[in-house]
C-alpha positions as CSV (number, residue, x, y, z in Angstrom):
1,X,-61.0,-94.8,0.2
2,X,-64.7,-94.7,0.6
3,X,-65.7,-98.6,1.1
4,X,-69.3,-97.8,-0.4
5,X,-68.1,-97.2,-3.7
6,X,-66.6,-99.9,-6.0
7,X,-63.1,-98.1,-7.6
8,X,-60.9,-98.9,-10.8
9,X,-58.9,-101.9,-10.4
10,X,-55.5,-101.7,-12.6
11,X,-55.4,-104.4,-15.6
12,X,-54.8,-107.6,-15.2
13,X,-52.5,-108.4,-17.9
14,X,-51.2,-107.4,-21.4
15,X,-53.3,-106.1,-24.4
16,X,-55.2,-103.4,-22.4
17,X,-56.1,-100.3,-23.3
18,X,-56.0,-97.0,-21.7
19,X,-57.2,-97.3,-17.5
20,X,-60.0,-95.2,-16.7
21,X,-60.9,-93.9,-12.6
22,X,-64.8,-94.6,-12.1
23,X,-66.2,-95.0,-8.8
24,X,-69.9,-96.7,-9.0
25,X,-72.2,-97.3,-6.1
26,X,-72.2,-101.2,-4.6
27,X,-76.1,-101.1,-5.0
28,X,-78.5,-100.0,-7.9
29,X,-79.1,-100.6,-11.9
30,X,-75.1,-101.0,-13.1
31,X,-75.9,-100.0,-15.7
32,X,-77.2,-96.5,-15.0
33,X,-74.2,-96.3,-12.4
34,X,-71.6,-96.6,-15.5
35,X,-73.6,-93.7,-17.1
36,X,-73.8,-91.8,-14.6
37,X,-70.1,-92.1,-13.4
38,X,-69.0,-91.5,-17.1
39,X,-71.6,-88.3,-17.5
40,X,-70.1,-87.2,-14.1
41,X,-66.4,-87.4,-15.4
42,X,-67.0,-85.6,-18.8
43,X,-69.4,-82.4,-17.0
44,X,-66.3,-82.2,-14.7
45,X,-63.4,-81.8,-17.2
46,X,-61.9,-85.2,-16.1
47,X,-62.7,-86.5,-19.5
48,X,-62.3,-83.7,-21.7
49,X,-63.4,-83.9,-25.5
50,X,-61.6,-86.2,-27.8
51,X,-59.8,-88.6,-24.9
52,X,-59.9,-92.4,-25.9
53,X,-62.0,-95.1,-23.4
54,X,-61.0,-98.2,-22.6
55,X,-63.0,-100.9,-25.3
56,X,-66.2,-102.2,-23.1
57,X,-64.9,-105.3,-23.0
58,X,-61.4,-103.5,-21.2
59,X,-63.5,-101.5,-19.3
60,X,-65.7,-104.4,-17.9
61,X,-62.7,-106.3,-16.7
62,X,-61.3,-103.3,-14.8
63,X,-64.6,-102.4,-13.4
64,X,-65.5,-106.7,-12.8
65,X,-68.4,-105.9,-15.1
66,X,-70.9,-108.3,-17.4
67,X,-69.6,-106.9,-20.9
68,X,-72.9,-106.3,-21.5
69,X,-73.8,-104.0,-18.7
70,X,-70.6,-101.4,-19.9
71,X,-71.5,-101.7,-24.2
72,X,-75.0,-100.9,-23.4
73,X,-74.4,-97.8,-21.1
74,X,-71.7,-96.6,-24.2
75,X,-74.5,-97.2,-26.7
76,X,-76.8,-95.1,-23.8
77,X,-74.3,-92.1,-23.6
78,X,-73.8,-92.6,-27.6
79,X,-77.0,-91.5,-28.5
80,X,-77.2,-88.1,-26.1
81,X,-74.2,-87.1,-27.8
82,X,-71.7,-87.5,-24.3
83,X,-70.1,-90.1,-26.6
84,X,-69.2,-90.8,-30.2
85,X,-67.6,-94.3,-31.5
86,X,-66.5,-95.2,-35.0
87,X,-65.0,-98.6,-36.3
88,X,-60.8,-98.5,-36.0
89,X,-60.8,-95.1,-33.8
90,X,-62.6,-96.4,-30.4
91,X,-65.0,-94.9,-27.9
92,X,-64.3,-91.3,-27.4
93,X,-65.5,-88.0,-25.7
94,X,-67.4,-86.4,-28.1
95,X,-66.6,-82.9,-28.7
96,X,-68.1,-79.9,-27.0
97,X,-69.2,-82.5,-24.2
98,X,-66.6,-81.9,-21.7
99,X,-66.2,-78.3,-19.0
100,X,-62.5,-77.1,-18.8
101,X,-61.2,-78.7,-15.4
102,X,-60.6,-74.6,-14.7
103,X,-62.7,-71.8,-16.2
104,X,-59.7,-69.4,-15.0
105,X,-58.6,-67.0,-17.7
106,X,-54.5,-68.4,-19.2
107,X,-52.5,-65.7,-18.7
108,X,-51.0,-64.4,-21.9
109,X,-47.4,-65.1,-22.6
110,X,-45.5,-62.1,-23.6
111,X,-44.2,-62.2,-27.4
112,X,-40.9,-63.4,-27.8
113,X,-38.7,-60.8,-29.7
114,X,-37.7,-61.5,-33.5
115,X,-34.0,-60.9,-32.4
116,X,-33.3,-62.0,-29.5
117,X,-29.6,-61.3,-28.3
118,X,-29.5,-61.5,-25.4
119,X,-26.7,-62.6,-23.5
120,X,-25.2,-65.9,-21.9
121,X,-27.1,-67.9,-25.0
122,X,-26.4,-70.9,-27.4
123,X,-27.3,-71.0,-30.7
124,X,-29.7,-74.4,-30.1
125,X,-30.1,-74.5,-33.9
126,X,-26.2,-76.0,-33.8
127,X,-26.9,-78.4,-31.3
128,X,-25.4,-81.6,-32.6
129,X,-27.9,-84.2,-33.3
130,X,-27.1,-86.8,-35.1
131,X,-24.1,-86.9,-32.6
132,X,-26.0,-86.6,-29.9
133,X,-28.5,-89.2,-31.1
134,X,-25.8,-92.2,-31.9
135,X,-24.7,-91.5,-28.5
136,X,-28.1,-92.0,-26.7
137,X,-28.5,-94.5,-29.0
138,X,-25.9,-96.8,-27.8
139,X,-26.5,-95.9,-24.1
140,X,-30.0,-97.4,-24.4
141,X,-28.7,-100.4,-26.1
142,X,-25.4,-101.0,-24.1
143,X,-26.0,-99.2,-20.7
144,X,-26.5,-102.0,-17.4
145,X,-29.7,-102.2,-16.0
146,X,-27.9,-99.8,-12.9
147,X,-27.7,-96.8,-15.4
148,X,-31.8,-97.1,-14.9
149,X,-31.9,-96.8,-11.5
150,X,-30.5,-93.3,-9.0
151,X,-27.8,-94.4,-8.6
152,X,-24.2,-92.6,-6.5
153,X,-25.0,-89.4,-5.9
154,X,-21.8,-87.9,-7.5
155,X,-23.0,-89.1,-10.4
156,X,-22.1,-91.6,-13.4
157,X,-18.4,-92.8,-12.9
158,X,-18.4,-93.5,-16.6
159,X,-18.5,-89.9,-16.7
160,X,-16.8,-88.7,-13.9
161,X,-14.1,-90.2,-15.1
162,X,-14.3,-88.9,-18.6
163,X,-14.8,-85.6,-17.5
164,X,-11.3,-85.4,-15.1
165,X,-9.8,-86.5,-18.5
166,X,-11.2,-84.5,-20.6
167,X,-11.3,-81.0,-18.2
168,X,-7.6,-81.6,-17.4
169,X,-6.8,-82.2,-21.5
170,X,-8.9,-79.1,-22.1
171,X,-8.8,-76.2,-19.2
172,X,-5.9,-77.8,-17.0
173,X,-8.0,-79.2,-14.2
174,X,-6.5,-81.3,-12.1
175,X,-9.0,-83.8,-10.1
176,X,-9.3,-87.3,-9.7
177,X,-13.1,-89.0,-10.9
178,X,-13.7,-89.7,-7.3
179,X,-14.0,-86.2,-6.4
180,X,-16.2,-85.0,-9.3
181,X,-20.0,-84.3,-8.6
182,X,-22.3,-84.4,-11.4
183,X,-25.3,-81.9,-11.4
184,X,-27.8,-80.8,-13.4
185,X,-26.2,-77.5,-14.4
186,X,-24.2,-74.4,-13.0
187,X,-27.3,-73.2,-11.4
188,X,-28.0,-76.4,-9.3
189,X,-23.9,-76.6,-8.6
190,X,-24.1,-72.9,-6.9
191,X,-27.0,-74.3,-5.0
192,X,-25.7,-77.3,-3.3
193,X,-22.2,-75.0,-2.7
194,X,-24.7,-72.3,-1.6
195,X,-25.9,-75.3,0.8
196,X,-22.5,-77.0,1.7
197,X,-20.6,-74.1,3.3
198,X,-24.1,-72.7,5.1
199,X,-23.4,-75.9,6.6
200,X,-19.9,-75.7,7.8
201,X,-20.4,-72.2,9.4
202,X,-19.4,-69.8,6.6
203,X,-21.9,-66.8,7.0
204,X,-20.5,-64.4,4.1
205,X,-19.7,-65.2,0.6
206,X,-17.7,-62.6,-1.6
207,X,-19.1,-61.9,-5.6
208,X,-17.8,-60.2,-8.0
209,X,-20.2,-56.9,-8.8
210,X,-21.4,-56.9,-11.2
211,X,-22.4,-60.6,-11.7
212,X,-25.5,-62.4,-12.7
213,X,-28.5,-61.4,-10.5
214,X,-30.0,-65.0,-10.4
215,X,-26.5,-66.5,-8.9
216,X,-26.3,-63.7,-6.2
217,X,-30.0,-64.6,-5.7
218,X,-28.9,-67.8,-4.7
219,X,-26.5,-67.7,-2.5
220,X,-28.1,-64.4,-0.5
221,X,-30.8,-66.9,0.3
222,X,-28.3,-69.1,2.9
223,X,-25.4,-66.6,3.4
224,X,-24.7,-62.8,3.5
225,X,-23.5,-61.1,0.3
226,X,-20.1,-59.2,0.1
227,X,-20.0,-56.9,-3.2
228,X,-16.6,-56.8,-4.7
229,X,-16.3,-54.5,-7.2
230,X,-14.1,-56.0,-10.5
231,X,-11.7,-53.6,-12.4
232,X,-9.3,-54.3,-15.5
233,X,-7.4,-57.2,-13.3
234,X,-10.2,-58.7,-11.9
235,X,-11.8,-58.8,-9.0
236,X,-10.8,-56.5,-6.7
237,X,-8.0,-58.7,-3.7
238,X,-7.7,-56.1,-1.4
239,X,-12.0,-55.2,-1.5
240,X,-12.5,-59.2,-0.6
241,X,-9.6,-59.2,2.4
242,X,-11.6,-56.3,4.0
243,X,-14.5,-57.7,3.8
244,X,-14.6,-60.9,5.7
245,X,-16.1,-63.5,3.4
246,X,-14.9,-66.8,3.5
247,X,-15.9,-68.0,0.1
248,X,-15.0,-66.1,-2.9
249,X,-17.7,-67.0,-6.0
250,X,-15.5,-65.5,-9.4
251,X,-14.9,-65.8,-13.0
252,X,-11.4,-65.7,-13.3
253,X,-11.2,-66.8,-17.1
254,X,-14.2,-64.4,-18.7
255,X,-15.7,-62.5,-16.3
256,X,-19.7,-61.9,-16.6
257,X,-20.6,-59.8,-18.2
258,X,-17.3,-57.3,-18.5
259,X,-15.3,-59.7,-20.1
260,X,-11.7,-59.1,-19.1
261,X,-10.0,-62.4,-18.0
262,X,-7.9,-62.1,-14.6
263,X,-5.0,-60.7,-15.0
264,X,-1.6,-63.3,-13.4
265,X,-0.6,-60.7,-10.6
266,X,-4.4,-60.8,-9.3
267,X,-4.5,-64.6,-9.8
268,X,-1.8,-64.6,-7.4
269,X,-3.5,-62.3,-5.0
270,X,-6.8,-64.6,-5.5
271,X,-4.9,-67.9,-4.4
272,X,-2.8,-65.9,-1.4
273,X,-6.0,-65.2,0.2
274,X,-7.2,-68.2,-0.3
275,X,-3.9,-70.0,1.7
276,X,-3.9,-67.4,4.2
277,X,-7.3,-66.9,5.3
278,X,-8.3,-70.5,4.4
279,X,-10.8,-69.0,2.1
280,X,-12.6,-71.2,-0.8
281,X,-12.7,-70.1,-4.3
282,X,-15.5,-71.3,-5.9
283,X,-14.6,-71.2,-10.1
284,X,-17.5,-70.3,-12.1
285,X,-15.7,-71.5,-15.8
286,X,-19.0,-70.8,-17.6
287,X,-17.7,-70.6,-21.1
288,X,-13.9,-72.0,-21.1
289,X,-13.9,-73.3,-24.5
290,X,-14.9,-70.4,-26.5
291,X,-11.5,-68.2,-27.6
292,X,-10.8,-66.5,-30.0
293,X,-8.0,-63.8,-30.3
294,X,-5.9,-65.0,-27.5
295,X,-5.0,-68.5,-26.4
296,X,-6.6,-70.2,-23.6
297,X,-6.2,-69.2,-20.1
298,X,-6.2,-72.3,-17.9
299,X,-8.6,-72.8,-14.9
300,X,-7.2,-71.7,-11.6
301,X,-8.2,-74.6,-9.8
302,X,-5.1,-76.3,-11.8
303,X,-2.9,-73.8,-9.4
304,X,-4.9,-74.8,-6.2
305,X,-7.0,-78.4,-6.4
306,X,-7.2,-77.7,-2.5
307,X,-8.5,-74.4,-2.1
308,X,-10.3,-74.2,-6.0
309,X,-14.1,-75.5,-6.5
310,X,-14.1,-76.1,-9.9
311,X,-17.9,-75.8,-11.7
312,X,-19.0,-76.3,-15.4
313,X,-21.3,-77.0,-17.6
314,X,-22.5,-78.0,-21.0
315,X,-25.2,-75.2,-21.5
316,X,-22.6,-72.8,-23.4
317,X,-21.1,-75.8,-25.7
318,X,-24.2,-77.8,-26.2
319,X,-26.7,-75.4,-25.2
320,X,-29.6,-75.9,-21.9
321,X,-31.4,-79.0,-23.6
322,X,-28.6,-80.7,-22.0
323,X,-29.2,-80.2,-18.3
324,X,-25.7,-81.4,-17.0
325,X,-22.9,-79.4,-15.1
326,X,-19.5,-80.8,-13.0
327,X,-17.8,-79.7,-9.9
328,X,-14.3,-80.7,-8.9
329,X,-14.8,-80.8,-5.4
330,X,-11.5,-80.4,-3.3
331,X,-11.4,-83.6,-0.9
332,X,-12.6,-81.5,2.3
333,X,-15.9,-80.6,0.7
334,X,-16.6,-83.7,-0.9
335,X,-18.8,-85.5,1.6
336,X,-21.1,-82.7,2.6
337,X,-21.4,-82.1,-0.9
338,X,-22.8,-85.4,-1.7
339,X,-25.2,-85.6,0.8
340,X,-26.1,-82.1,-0.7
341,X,-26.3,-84.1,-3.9
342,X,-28.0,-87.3,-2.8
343,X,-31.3,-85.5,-1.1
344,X,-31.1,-82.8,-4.2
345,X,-33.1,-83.3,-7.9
346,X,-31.4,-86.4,-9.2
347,X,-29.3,-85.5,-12.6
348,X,-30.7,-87.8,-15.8
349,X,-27.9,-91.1,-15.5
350,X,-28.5,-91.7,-19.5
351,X,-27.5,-88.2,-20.5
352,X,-24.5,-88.5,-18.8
353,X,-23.9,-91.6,-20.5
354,X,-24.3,-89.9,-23.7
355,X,-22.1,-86.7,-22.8
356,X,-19.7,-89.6,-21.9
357,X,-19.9,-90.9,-25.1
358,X,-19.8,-87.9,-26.9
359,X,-17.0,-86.5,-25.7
360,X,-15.2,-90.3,-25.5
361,X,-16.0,-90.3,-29.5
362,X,-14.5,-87.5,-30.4
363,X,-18.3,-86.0,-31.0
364,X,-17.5,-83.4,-28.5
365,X,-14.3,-82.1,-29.7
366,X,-15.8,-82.1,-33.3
367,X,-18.3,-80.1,-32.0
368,X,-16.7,-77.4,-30.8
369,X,-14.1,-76.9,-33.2
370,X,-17.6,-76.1,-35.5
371,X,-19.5,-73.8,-33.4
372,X,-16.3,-72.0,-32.3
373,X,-15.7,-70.9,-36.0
374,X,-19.2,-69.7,-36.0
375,X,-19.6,-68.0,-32.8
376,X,-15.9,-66.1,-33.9
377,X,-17.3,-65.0,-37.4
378,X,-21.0,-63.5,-35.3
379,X,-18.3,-61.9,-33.0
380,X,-16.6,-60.2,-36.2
381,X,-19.8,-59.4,-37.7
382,X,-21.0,-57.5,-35.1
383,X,-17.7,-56.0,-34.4
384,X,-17.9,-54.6,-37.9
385,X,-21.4,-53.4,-38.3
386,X,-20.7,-51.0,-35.3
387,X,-17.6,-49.9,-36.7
388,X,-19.4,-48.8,-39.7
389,X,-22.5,-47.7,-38.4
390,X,-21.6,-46.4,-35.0
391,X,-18.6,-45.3,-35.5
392,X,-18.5,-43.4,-31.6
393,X,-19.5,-46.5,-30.2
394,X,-16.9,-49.2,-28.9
395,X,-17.1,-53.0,-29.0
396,X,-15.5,-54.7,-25.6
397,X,-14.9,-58.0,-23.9
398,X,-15.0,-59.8,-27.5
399,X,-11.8,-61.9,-27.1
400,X,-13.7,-64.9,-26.0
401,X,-17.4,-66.1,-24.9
402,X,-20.5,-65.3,-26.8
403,X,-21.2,-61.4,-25.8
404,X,-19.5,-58.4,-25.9
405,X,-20.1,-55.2,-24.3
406,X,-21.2,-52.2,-26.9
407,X,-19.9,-49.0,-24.8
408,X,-22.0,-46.0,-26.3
409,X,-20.8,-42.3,-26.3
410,X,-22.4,-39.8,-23.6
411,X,-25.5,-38.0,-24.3
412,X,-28.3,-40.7,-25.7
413,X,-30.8,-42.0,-23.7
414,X,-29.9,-43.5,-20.7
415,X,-29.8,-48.1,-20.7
416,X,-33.3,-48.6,-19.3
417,X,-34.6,-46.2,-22.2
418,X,-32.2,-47.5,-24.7
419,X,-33.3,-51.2,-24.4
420,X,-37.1,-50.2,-24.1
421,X,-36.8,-48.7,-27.5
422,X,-35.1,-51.6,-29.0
423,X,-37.4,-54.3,-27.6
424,X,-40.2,-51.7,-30.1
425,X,-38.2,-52.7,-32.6
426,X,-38.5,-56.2,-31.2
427,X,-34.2,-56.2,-30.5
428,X,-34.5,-57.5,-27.0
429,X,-30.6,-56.9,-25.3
430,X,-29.6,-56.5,-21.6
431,X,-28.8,-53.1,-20.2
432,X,-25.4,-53.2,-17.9
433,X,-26.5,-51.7,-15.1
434,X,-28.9,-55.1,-14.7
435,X,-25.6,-56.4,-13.6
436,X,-24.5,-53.7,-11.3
437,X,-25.3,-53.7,-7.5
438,X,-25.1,-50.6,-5.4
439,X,-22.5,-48.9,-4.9
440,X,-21.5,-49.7,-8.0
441,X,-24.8,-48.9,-10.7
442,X,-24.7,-45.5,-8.9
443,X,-21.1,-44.2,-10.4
444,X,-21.2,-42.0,-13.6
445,X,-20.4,-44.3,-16.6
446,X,-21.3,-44.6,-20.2
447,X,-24.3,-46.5,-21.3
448,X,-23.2,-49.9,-22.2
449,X,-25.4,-52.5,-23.5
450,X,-24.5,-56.5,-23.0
451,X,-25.2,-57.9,-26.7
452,X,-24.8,-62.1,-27.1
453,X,-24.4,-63.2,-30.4
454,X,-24.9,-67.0,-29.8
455,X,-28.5,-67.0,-29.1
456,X,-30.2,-66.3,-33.0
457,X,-29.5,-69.1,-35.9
458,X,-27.5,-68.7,-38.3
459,X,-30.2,-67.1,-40.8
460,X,-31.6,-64.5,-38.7
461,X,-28.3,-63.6,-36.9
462,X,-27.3,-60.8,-39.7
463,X,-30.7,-59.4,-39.2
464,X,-30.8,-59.3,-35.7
465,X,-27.6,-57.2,-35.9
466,X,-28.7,-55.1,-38.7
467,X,-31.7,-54.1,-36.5
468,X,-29.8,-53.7,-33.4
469,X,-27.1,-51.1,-35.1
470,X,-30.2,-49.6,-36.7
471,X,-32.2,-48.8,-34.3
472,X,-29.6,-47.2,-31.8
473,X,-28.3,-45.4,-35.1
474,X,-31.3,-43.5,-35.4
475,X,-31.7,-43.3,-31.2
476,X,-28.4,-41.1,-32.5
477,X,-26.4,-43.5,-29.9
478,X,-23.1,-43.6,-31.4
């Protein structure tokens, strides 16, 4: 710090006001080196117009000020208009006084489409608040002073532990609490894993094609990339033995964005790889509580604890506000993935308190059981406007999640056109072929689109479809 300048010393005890930065001169009129300091601050933007200053007599004390010296340079800048003041509201900036800290243009931000359907979505109008809030409420009252603090990197063992309950209740998992790893989400999960077997020598890591571009994005920043191409079964066994990977990254119970679950002779296949090449599987179970038409297919890790990574997370079921994803870790992995953890982005300690509570309550359950009926009757009402309107079209992968796959008939425009002239309408949807990585987006095929139907609330979700069906009715697609 510059020792010719006097600086802002923090307040000395309770009933301040808001601190204020000024740096004065040691010599000269103190007066005129408040002003001057104060003009200074409001030409540069660091006061901008409206902001609240510390009383005089607050402002004195920080600065080690007569009283005096601090009202009379307020009254000074008062009168030229830098400042106004008025009984019960304070000292302010007066408006108009203050330059933008940057005079760079904003960037406009793109409007957001009226429907917006696109996939992988929750509906965050159904996000359970009132749950949700009795369950943060008694973590801040009830929680020790150690839930304030970092904490184990694997996370909360509150809910570690009511997570192996619950996932083993719920999708079969078998782990014990001392092997589950808290993270903020599925996104941060494939990051440390990315991280973890970069580590331990693997150089290639097998995904399923097609598959979300911002996961493969991930991992193809540590490790090499082997695209396996997924048919009715599954991902393809005998594509992922010839090519060398030692990690296998699926979605055995819904796969993204086709939708087919793995059928039990490719499971098989999966987990005889796995054995005899000592291969990991890395679960992605992004949407496991959402079926419908079929009951639910248990996780494969519940076949494999040793060989299985099992990942999670709350962003289908209680939507991204809730920043929180799981990984039963198989015991191998576990301390490499902790370190990962520890020097990652720390995952909040009170929301998994609450999730813990939630899901302890009953809240959870309760929950789901509500948005599952609703995400099942968006699922039939879009099933039925296509029927009826596009009759040539065909509605797949809608036995579970929240999209489905609208297969057109040969002959309109092709995906990229198609969803250009739906987002006119302001329908924004994702084309297929986003998903598809060569050689795959190259093979002949009809135009699918990926529609979600979790995304828009409840209101504007008939709408949305209405204008989607519309639109590629009069594109004469389907």
């Amino acid at each position: 710090m510059d020792e010719r300048l006097d600086s802002f010393t923090p307040p000395l005890g309770p009933g301040f006001g808001p601190e204020l930065l000024l740096q004065i001169p040691p010599r000269g009129g103190r007066r005129r080196a408040v002003e001057e300091a104060l003009r200074s601050a409001i030409r540069d933007g660091r006061l901008r117009a409206g902001t609240r200053l510390p009383s005089s007599r607050e402002l004195a004390e920080q600065l080690g000020l007569a009283r005096g010296t601090v009202a009379a340079a307020y009254e000074q800048l008062v009168a030229e208009g830098w400042l106004t003041s008025r009984s019960g509201s304070g000292t302010r900036v007066a408006a108009g006084a203050s330059t933008p800290a940057s005079t760079a243009p904003e960037r406009p931000v793109p409007a957001a489409p009226r429907h917006d359907l696109r996939p992988g979505q929750a509906d965050s109008s159904s996000f359970p608040r009132d749950s949700w809030g009795r369950a943060m409420r008694h973590v801040l009252r009830e929680a020790p002073a150690d839930a304030f603090a970092r904490g184990d990197a694997r996370g909360r063992l509150e809910l570690r532990t009511t997570l192996a309950a619950y996932l083993g209740r719920v999708r079969g998992v078998r782990v014990d609490p001392s092997h589950v790893v808290v993270c903020s989400g599925f996104t941060q999960a494939l990051t440390l894993l990315t991280e973890v077997f970069a580590e331990l020598g693997t150089d290639r890591v097998a995904m399923e094609n097609p598959a979300i571009g911002d996961h493969v994005r991930i991992v193809s920043s540590r490790l090499d990339v082997a695209d396996i191409a997924v048919d009715a079964d599954g991902m393809s066994c005998a594509e992922l033995s010839a090519s060398g990977a030692g990690v296998a990254v699926c979605t055995p119970a819904h796969q993204f964005p086709l939708g087919m679950s793995m059928a039990p002779a490719r499971r098989a296949d999966l987990l005889a790889w796995a054995d005899e090449d000592l291969g990991w599987i890395v679960e992605d179970d992004y949407d496991g509580e959402f079926r419908y038409d079929r009951k639910p297919v248990g996780a494969l890790q519940a076949r494999r604890p040793s060989r299985v990574v099992y990942a999670g997370s709350a962003s289908k079921s209680l939507g991204p506000a809730v920043r929180l994803g799981w990984i039963a870790c198989p015991p191998p992995l576990l301390e490499p993935l902790v370190e990962a953890k520890r020097r990652a982005q720390p995952t909040s300690p009170l929301e998994q308190l609450a999730l813990a509570r939630l899901i302890d309550s009953g809240g959870y359950d309760r929950h789901l059981r509500t948005v599952r009926r609703s995400y099942r009757h968006r699922r039939d009402l879009l099933a039925e406007a296509v029927a009826s309107r596009l009759p040539r079209a065909r509605v797949r992968g809608i036995e579970a999640g929240l999209h489905a796959i609208l297969e057109l008939p040969s002959g309109p425009p092709d995906e990229a056109a198609l969803t250009a002239a739906l987002r006119l309408a302001s329908v924004d949807v994702h084309a297929l072929g986003a998903y598809l990585r060569d050689p795959l987006d190259r093979e002949p095929r009809p135009p699918s689109l990926v529609v979600g139907y979790g995304s828009p609330p409840a209101r504007a979700y008939r709408p949305a479809i209405d204008a989607l069906v519309g639109r590629l009715s009069e594109l004469g697609a389907g």
